[in-house]
PAPA-612644 format. One line per 4 residues: their letters; for each residue x, y, z of N, C-alpha, C, O. Coordinates in steps of 0.1 Angstrom, whole numbers, plus 5000, padded with zeros to 4 digits. Layout:
# PAPA-612644
A = X,Y,Z,X,Y,Z,X,Y,Z,X,Y,Z; ... .
# end
This chain:
# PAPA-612644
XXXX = 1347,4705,1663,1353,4704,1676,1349,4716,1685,1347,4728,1681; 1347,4709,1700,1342,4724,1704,1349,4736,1708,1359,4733,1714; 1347,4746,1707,1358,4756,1710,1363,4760,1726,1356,4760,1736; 1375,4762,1724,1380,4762,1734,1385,4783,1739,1389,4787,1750 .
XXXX = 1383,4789,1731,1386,4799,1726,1373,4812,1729,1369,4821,1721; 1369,4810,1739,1354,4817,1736,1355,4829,1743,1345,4835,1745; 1367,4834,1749,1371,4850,1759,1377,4855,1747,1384,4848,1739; 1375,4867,1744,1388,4874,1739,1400,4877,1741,1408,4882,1733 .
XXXX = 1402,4873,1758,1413,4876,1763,1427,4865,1760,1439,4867,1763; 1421,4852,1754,1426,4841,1749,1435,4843,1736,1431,4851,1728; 1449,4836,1735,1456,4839,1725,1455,4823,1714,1448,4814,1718; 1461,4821,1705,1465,4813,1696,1478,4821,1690,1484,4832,1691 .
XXXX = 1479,4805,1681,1498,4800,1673,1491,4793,1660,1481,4786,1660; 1499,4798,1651,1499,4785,1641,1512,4788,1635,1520,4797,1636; 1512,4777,1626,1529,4777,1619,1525,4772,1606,1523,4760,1603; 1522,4783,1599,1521,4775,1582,1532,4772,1576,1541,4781,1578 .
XXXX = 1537,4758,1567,1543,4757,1566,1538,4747,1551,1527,4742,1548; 1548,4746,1544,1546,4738,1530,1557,4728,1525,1569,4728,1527; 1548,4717,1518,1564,4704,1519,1567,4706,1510,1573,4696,1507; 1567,4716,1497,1570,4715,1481,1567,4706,1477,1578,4702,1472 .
XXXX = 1556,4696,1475,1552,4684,1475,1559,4671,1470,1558,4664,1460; 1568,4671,1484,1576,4663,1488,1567,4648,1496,1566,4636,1493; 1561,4655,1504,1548,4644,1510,1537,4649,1517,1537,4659,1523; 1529,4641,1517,1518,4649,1526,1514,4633,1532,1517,4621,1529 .
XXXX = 1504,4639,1546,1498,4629,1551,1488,4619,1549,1479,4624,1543; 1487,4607,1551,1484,4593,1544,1470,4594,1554,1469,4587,1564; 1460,4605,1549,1447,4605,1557,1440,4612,1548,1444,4621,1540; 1427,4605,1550,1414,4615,1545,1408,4630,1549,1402,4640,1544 .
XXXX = 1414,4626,1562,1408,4635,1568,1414,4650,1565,1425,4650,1559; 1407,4663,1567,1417,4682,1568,1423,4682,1581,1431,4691,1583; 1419,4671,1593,1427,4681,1606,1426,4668,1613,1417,4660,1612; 1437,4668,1618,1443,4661,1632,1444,4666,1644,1447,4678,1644 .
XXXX = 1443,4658,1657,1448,4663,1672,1460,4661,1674,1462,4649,1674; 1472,4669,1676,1483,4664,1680,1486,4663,1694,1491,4653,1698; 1482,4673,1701,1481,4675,1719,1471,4682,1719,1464,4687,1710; 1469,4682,1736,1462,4686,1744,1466,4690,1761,1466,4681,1769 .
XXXX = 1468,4701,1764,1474,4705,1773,1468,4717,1783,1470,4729,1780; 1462,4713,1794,1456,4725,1799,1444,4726,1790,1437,4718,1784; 1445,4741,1791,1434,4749,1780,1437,4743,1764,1429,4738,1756; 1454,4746,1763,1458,4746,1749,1450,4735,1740,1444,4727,1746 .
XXXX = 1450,4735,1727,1443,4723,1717,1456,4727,1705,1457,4738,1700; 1463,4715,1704,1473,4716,1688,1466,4709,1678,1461,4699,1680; 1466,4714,1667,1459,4707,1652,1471,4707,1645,1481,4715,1647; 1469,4695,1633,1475,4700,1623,1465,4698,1611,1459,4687,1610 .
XXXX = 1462,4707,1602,1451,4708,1592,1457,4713,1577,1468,4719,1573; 1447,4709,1571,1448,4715,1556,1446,4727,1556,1437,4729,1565; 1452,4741,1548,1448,4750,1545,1436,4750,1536,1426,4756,1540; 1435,4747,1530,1418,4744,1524,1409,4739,1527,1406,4731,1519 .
XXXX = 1400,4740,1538,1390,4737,1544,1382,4723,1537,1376,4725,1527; 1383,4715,1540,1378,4701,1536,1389,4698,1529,1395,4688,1534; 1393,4702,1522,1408,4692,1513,1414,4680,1523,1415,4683,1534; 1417,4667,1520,1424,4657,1530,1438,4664,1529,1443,4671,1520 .
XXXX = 1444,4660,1542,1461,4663,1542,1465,4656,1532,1474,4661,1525; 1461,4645,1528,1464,4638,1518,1470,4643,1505,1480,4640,1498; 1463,4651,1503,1458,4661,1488,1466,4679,1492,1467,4689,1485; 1470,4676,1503,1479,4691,1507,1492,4694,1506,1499,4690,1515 .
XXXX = 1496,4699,1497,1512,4704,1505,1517,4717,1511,1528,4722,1512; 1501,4723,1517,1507,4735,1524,1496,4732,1537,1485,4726,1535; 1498,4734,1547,1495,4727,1559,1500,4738,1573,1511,4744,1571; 1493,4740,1586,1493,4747,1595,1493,4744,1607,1482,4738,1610 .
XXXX = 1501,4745,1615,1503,4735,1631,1491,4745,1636,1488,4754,1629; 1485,4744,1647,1477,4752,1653,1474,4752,1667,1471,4742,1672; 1474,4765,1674,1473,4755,1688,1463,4771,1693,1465,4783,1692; 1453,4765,1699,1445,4776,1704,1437,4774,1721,1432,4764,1726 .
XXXX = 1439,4787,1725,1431,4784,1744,1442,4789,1750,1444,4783,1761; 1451,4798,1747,1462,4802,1759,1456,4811,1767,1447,4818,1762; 1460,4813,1776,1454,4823,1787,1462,4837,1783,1456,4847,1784; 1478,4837,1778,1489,4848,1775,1497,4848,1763,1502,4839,1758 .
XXXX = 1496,4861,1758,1503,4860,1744,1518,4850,1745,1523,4843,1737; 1524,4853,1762,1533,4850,1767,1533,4831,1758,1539,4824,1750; 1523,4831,1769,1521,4811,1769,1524,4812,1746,1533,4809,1738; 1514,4816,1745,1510,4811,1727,1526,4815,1724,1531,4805,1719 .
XXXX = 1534,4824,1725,1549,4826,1718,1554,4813,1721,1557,4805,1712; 1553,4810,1737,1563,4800,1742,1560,4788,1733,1567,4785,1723; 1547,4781,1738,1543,4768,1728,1543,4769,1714,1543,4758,1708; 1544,4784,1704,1541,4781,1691,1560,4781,1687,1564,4777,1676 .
XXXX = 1566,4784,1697,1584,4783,1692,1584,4767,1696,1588,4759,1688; 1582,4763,1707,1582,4749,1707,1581,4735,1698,1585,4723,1697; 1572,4744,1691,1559,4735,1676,1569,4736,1668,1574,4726,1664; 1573,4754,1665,1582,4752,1656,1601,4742,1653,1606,4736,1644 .
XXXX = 1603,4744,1664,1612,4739,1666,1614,4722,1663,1622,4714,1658; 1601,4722,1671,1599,4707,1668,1598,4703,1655,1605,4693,1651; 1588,4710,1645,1589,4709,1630,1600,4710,1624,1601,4703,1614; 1611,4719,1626,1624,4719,1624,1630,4708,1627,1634,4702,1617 .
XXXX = 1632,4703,1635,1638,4690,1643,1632,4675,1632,1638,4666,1628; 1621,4679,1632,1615,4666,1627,1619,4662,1612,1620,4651,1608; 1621,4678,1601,1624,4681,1588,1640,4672,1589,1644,4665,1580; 1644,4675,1599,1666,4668,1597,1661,4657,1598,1661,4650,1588 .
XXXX = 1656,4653,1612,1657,4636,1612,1654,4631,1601,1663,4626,1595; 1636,4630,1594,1627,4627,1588,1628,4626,1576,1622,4618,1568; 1640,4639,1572,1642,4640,1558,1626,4646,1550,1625,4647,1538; 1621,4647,1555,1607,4653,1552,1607,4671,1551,1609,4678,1561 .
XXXX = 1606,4674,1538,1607,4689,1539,1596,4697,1547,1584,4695,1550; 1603,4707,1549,1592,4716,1563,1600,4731,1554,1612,4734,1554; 1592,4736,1550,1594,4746,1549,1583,4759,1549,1572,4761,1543; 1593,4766,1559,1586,4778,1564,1586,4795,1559,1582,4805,1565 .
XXXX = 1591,4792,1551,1590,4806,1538,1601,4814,1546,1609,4810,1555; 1599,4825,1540,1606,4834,1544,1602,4843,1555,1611,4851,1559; 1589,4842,1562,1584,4851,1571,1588,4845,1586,1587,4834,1591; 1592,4857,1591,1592,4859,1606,1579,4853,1616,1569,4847,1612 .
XXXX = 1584,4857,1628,1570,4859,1639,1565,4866,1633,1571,4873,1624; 1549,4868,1635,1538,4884,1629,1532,4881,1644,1534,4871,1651; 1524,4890,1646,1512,4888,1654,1498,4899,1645,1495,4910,1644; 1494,4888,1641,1484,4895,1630,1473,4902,1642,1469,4899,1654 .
XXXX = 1471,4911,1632,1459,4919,1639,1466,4934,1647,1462,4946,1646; 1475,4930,1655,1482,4944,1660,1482,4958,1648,1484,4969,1653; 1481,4958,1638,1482,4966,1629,1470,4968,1625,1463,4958,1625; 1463,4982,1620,1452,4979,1610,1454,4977,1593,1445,4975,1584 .
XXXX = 1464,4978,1591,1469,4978,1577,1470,4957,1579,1470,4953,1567; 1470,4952,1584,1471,4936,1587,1459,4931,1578,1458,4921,1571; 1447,4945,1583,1431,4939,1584,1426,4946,1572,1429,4955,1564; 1414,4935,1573,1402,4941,1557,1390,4936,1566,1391,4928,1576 .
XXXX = 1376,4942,1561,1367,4932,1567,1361,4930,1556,1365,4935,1545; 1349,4920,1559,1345,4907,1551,1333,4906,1557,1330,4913,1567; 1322,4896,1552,1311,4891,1559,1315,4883,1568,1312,4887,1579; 1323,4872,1569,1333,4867,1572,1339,4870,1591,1341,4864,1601 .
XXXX = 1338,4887,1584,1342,4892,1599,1362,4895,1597,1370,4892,1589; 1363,4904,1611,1381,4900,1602,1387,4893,1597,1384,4882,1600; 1398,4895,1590,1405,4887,1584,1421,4890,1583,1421,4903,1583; 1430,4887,1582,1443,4887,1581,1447,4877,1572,1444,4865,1572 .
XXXX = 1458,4886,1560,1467,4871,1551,1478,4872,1563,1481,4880,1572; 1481,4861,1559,1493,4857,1566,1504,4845,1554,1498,4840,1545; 1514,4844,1554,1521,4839,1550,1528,4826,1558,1526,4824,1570; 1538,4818,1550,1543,4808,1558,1550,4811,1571,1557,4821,1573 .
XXXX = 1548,4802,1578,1554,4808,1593,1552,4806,1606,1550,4795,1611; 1553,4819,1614,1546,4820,1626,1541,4828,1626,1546,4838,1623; 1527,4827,1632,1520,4841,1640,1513,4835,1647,1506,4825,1646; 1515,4846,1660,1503,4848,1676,1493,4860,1670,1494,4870,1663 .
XXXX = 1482,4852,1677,1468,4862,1673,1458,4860,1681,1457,4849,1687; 1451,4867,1681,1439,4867,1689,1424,4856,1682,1421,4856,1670; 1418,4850,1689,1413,4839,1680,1398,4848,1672,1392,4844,1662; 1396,4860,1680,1388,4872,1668,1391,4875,1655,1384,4883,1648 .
XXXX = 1402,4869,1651,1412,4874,1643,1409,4861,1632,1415,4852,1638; 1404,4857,1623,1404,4850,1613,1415,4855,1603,1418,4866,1600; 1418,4839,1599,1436,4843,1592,1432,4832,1579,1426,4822,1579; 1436,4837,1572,1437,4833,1558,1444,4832,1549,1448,4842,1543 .
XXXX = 1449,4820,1544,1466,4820,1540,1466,4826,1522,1456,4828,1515; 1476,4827,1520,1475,4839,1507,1471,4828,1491,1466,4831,1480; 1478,4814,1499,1475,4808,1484,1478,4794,1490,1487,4792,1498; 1469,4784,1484,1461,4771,1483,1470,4761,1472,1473,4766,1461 .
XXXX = 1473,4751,1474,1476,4744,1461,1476,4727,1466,1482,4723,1476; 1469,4719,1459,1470,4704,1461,1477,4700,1453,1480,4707,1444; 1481,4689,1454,1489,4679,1453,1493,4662,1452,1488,4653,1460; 1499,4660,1446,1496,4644,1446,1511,4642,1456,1518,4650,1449 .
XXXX = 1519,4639,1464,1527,4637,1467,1525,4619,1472,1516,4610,1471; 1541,4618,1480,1543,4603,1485,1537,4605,1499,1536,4617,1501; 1532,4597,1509,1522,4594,1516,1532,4595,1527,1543,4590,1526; 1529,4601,1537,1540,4600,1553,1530,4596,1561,1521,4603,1565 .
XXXX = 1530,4581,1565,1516,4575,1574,1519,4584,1585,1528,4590,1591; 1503,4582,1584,1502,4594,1599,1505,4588,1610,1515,4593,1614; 1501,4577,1617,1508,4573,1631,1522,4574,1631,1526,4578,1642; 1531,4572,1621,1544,4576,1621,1546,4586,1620,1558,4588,1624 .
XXXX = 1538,4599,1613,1537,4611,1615,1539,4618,1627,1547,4626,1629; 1530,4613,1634,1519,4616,1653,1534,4616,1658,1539,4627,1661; 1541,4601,1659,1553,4599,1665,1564,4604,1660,1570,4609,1670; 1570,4606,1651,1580,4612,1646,1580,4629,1656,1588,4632,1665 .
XXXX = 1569,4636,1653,1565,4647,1654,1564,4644,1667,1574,4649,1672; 1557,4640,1674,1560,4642,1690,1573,4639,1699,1574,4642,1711; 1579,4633,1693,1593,4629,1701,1601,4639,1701,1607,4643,1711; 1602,4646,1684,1609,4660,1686,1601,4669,1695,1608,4674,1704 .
XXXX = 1589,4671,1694,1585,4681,1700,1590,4682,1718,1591,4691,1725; 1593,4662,1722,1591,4663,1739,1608,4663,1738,1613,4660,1749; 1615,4666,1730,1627,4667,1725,1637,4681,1733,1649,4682,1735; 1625,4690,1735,1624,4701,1736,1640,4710,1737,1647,4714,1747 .
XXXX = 1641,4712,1717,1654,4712,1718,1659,4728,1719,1671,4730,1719; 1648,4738,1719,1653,4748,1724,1661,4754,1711,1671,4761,1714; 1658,4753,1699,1671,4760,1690,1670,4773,1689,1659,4778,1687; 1686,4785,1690,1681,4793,1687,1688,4801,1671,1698,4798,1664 .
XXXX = 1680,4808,1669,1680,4813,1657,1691,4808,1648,1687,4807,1637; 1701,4805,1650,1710,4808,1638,1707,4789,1637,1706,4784,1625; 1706,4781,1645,1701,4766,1641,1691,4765,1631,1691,4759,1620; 1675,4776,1642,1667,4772,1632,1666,4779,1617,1658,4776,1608 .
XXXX = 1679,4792,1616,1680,4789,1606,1686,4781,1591,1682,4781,1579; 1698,4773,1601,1702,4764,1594,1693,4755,1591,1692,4753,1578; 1683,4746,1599,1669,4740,1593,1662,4748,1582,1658,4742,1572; 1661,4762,1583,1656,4767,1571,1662,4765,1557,1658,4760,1547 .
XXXX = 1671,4770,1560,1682,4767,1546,1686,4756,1538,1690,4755,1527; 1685,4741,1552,1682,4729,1544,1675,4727,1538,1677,4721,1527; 1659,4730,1542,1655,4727,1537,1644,4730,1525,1636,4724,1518; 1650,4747,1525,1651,4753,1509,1657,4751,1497,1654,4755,1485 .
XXXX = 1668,4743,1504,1679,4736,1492,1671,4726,1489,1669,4724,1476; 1663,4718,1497,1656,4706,1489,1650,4709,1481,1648,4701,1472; 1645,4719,1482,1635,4722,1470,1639,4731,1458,1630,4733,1450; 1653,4740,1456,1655,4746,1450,1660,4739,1438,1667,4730,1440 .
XXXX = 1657,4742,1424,1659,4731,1413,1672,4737,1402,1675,4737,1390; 1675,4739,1410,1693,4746,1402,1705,4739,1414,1706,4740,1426; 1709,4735,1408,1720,4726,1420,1728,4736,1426,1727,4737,1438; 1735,4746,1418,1743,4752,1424,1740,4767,1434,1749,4775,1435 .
XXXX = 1724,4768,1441,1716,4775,1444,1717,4762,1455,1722,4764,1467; 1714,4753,1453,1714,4745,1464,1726,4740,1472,1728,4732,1482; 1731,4746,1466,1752,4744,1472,1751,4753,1478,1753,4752,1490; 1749,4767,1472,1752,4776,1483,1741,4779,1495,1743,4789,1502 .
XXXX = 1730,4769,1497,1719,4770,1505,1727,4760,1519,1728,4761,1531; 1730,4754,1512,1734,4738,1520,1751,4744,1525,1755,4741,1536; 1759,4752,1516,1772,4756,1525,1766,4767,1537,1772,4769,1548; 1754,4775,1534,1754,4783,1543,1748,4780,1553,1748,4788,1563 .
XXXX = 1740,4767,1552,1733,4761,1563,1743,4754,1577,1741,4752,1589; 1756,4750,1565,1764,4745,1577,1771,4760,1580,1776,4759,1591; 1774,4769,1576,1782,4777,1584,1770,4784,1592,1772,4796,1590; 1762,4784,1599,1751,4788,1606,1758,4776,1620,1763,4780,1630 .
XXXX = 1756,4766,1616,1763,4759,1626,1773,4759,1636,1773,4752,1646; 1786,4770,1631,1799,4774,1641,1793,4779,1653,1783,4787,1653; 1800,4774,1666,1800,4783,1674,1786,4778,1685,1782,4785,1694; 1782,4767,1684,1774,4761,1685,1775,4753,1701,1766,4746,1707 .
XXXX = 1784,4754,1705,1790,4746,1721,1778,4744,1730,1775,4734,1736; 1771,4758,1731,1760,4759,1744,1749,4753,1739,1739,4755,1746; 1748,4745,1725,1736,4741,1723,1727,4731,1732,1732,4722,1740; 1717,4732,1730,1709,4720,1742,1716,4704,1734,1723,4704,1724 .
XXXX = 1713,4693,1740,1716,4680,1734,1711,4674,1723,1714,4664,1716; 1702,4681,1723,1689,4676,1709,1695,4682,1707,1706,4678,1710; 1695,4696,1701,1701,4706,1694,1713,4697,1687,1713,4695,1675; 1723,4694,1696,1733,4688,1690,1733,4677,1685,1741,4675,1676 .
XXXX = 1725,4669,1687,1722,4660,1678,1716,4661,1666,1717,4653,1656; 1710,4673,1668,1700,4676,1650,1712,4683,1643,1711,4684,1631; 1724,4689,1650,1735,4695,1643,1744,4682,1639,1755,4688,1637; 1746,4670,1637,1752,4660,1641,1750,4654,1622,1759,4652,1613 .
XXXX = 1731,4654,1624,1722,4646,1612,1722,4662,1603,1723,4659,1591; 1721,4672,1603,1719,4676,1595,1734,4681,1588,1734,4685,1576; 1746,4679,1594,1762,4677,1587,1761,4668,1579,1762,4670,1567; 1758,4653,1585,1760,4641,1576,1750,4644,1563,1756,4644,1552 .
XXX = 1738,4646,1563,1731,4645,1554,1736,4659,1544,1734,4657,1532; 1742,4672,1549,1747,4681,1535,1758,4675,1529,1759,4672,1517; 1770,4671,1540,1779,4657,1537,1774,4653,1521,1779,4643,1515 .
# end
């Protein structure tokens, strides 16, 4: 693909994220286009360079060409949110570890160099970075999972995203919490993931309408 990224003054997003191989995508292919906007370009790819999504259960939204770290925060909270959104409906796990925003590279302790050129680990998540900045996720693993067709993928995942549901923190961390319980293999670890996911939910009035709607599906389904 040709690059879109060729100033240094240009920022990027991505959001690694892993399904505990719950499912992965019903393609051969490592990377998909999801949008295109302006400058921006969104992917979604394998962390393992050639691996099919097929064969992945750790996977990276990506969106690169912003003109402002500004623009890359706004659209990479948007991605996220949307992946949150899509994990309630979809029932499809999205999970985004334990890590925060980073903006890799701001630090020298972030960096190593390499032939390669820089490099940054990064962990599940979010981070804004400069596209000088080559990121490298800490650990790889394939997978045989159940198949989520990609055109139903494409769609699912864009409706939330034009959804634009705006959650803030204590929502998206109830999405988080759900959907750590899905994967956690002690029931009673997953009781208290899933009661604390709904008490994240009080207090909730000013939420946007999506918002309330994904607070609606993700009651019924800890229900």
């Amino acid at each position: 693909m040709e690059s879109l990224v060729s100033t240094r003054s240009s920022w990027a997003f991505r959001i690694d994220f892993r399904t505990g191989e719950r499912w992965t995508l019903d393609t051969d292919r490592d990377s998909i286009q999801l949008s295109k906007a302006g400058n921006g370009v969104v992917t979604i790819r394998s962390l393992a360079p050639g691996l099919p999504l097929s064969r992945q259960d750790m996977m990276t939204v990506e969106g690169l060409g912003y003109e402002s770290r500004k623009d890359a925060e706004r659209e990479a909270k948007r991605w996220r949110d949307a992946l949150a959104l899509f994990s309630v409906v979809s029932g499809a796990t999205v999970d985004f570890g334990t890590g925060g925003q980073r903006s890799a590279g701001d630090r020298k302790t972030d960096m190593y160099n390499s032939p390669e050129g820089r490099i940054a680990f990064v962990s599940t998540g979010m981070t804004i970075y400069r596209p000088d900045v080559t990121l490298q996720f800490a650990s790889v693993t394939a997978s045989l999972s159940a198949a989520y067709p990609l055109d139903q993928f494409k769609r699912d995942l864009f409706e939330s995203f034009t959804a634009d549901a705006d959650l803030n923190e204590d929502l998206f961390a109830a999405c988080t919490l759900y959907n750590s319980s899905m994967l956690a293999d002690i029931q009673s670890v997953r009781l208290v993931l899933l009661v604390t996911a709904v008490e994240c939910l009080s207090d909730q009035a000013s939420a946007s309408d999506p918002a309330k709607l994904m607070i609606a599906d993700l009651i019924s389904q800890v229900q």
